[in-house]
C-alpha positions in Angstrom: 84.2 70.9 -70.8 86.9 73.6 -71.0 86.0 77.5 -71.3 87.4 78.8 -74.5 89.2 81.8 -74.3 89.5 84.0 -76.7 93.2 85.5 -77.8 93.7 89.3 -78.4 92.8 88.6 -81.9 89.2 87.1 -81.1 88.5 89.9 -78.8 89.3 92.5 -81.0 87.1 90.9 -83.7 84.3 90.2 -81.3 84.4 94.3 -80.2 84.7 95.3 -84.3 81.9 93.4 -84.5 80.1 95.2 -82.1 80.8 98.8 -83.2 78.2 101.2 -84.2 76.6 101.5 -88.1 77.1 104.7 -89.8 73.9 107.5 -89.1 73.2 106.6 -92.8 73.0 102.8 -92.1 70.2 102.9 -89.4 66.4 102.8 -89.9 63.7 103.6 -88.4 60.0 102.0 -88.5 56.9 102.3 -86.2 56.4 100.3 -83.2 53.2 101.8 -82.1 51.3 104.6 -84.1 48.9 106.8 -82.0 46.9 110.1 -83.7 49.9 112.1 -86.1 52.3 110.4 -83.5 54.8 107.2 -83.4 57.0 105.2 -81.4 60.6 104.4 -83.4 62.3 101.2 -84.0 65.7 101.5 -84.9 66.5 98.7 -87.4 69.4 97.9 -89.8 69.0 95.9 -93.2 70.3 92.0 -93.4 72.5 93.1 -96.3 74.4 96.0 -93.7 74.6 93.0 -91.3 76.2 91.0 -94.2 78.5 93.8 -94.7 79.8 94.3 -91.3 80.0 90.5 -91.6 82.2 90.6 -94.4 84.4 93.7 -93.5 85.4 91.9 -89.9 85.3 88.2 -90.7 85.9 88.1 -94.6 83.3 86.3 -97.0 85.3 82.9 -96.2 84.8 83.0 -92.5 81.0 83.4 -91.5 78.1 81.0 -93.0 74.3 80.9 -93.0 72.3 78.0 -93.2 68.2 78.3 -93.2 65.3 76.0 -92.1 61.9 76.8 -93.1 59.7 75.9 -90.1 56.2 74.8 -89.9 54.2 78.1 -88.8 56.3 79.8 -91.4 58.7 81.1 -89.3 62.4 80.6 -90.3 65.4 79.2 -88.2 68.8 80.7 -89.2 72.4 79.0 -87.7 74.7 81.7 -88.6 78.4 80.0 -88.2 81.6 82.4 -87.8 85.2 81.5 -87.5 87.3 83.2 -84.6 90.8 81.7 -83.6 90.5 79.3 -85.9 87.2 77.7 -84.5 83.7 77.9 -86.3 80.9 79.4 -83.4 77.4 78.5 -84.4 74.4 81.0 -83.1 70.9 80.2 -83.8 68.1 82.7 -84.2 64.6 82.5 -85.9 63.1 84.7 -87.9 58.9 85.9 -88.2 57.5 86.3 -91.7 55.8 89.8 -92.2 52.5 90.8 -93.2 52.8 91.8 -96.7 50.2 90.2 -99.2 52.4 88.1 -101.1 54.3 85.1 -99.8 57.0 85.1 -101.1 57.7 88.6 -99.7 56.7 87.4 -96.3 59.2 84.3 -96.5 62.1 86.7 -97.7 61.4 89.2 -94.5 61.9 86.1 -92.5 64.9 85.1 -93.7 66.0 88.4 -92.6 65.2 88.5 -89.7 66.0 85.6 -88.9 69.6 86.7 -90.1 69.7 89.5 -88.1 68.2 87.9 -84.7 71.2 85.5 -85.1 73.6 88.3 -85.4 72.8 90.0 -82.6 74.0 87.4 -80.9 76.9 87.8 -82.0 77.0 91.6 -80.6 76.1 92.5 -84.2 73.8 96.0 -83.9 72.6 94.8 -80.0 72.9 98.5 -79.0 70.4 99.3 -81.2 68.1 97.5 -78.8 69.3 99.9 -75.9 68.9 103.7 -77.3 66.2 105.2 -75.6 62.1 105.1 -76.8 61.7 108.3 -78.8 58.1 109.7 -80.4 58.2 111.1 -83.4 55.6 112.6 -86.3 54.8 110.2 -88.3 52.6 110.4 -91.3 49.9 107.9 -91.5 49.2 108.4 -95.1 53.0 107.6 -96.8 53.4 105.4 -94.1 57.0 107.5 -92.9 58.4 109.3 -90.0 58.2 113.6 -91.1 61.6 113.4 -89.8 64.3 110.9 -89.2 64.4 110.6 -85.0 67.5 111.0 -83.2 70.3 108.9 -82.8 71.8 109.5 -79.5 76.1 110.4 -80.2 77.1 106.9 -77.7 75.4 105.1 -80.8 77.1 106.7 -83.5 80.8 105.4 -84.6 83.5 107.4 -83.8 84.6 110.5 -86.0 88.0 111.6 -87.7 89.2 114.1 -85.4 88.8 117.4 -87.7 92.0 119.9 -88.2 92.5 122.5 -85.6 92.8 125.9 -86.8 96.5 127.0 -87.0 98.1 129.1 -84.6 100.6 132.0 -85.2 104.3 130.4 -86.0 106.5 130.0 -83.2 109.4 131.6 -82.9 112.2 129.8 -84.0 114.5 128.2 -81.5 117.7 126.1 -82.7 117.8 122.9 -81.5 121.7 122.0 -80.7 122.9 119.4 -83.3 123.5 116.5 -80.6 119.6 116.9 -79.7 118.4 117.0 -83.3 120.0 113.4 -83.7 118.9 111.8 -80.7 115.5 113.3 -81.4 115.8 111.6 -85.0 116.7 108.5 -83.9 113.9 108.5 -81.1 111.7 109.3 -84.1 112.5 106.7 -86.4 112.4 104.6 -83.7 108.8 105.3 -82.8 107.4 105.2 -86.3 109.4 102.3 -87.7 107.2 99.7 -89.9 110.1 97.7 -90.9 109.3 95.0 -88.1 107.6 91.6 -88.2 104.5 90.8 -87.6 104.3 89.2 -84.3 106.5 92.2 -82.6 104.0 94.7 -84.4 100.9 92.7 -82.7 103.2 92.7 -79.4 103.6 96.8 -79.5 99.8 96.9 -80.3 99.0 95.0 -77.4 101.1 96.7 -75.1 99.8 100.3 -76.5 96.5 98.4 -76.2 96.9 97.9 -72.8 98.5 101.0 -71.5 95.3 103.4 -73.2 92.7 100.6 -71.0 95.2 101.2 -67.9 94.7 104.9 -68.0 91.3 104.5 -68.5 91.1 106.0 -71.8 89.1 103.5 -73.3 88.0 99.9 -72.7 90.4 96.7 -73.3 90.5 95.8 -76.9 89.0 98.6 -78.4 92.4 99.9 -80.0 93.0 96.4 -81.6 89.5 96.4 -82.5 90.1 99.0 -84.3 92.9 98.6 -85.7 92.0 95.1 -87.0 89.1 96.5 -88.8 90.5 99.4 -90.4 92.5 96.4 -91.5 89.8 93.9 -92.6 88.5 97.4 -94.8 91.5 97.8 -96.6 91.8 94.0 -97.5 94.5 92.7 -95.3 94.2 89.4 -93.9 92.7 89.2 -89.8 95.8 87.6 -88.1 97.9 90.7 -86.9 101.2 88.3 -86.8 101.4 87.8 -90.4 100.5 91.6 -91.5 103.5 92.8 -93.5 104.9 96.8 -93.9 101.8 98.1 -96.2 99.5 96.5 -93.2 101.4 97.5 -90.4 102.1 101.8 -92.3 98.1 101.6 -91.9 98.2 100.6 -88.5 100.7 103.2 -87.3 98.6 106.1 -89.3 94.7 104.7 -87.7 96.7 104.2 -84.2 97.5 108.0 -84.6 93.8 109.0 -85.7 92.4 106.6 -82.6 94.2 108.6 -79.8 93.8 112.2 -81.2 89.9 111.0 -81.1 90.4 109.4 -77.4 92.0 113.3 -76.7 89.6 114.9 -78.5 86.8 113.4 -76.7 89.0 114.2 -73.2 89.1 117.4 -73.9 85.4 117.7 -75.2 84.3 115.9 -71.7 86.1 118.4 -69.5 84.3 121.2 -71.3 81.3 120.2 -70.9 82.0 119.3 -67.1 
């Protein structure tokens, strides 16, 4: 059997799929409760799995099918499509311990949904952040604060504005520079290209960030394909048009002043 391999397009889907939940997104509930004290489990709902689900794939291209087993558990084949081929994962799901049944059946489903997920990449770092204790109230059942969520497992933030600096003098620029300068411009931010050379420059700029070690391989297409997905354009890069491809140019800006922002922040610190 041949090894599928996945096409620029597949990978940055699989990374988008991957990415961190907003601070907002992530729960927490109690592994192990000793005295005024407890252990945090960080946990997501199944709806913000079906959201990350739709935002990366669309609602055509993933599918869940159930199977109610016999000790109650439930079995959940969670399909998605990537280059064109459905990829089927299988997870299965425990039923809580809430009094009512039917309550207990729903939390499996869930789960269930989620375990299957995870294989997919979906929230998996939420299994690595570190054990944390925290005050937990025994009474309202509820952490007295939130626990920390460590900044690697938090998605990455719009650079903010730097202050502004005093003007600088003005220096004219001779008109035979100012031209070539233009043209160099308009040549750099021009949408009015097709698709496939679009995808081509995105993969070369794509390629040249992972060379320099500014980030990992696929992670500006990942992004880029779900800022994308977000703003309803369609997953194949070759057949995004100008409005598709303006967006692109504007979120490849905002993803290297966060790469140099985070440069910069890392040299500080060191």
């Amino acid at each position: 059997m041949s090894a599928t391999i996945l096409t620029d397009e597949g990978r940055a889907i699989t990374l988008a799929l991957a990415l961190p939940f907003e601070e907002s997104e992530v729960k927490f509930k109690p592994q192990v409760v000793k005295n005024n004290r407890a252990l945090a489990l960080a946990y997501v709902d199944a709806r913000v799995i079906m959201d990350r689900l739709d935002d990366v794939l669309g609602v055509a291209c993933w599918q869940d099918t159930y199977d109610i087993l016999a000790d109650g558990s439930v079995q959940c084949r969670l399909r998605i499509r990537v280059n064109d081929r459905w990829i089927t994962k299988t997870d299965v799901g425990s039923p809580s311990e809430q009094p009512d049944g039917g309550d207990r059946l729903k939390a499996a489903f869930s789960d269930a949904l989620k375990r299957a997920a995870v294989k997919y990449g979906v929230g998996r770092y939420l299994y690595r952040m570190p054990q944390q204790w925290a005050d937990y109230d025994s009474v309202k059942k509820q952490f007295v604060s939130p626990p920390k969520i460590p900044a690697w497992a938090l998605p990455e933030k719009a650079p903010t504005a730097p202050a502004q600096a005093s003007p600088a003098p003005v220096v004219a620029t001779p008109p035979e520079k100012k031209a070539t300068e233009k043209k160099t411009a308009e040549k750099k931010t021009s949408t009015d290209i097709s698709g496939p050379e679009f995808h081509r420059r995105l993969r070369e700029a794509d390629a040249e960030l992972a060379q320099k070690g500014a980030c990992p391989l696929g992670s500006l297409l990942a992004h880029i394909t779900q800022a994308g997905l977000k703003a309803g354009f369609g997953p194949n890069l070759d057949e995004w048009t100008k409005p598709a491809i303006e967006l692109a140019v504007t979120e490849t800006r905002t993803f290297k002043a966060r790469l140099a922002n985070r440069s910069a922040e890392s040299k500080t610190a060191a």
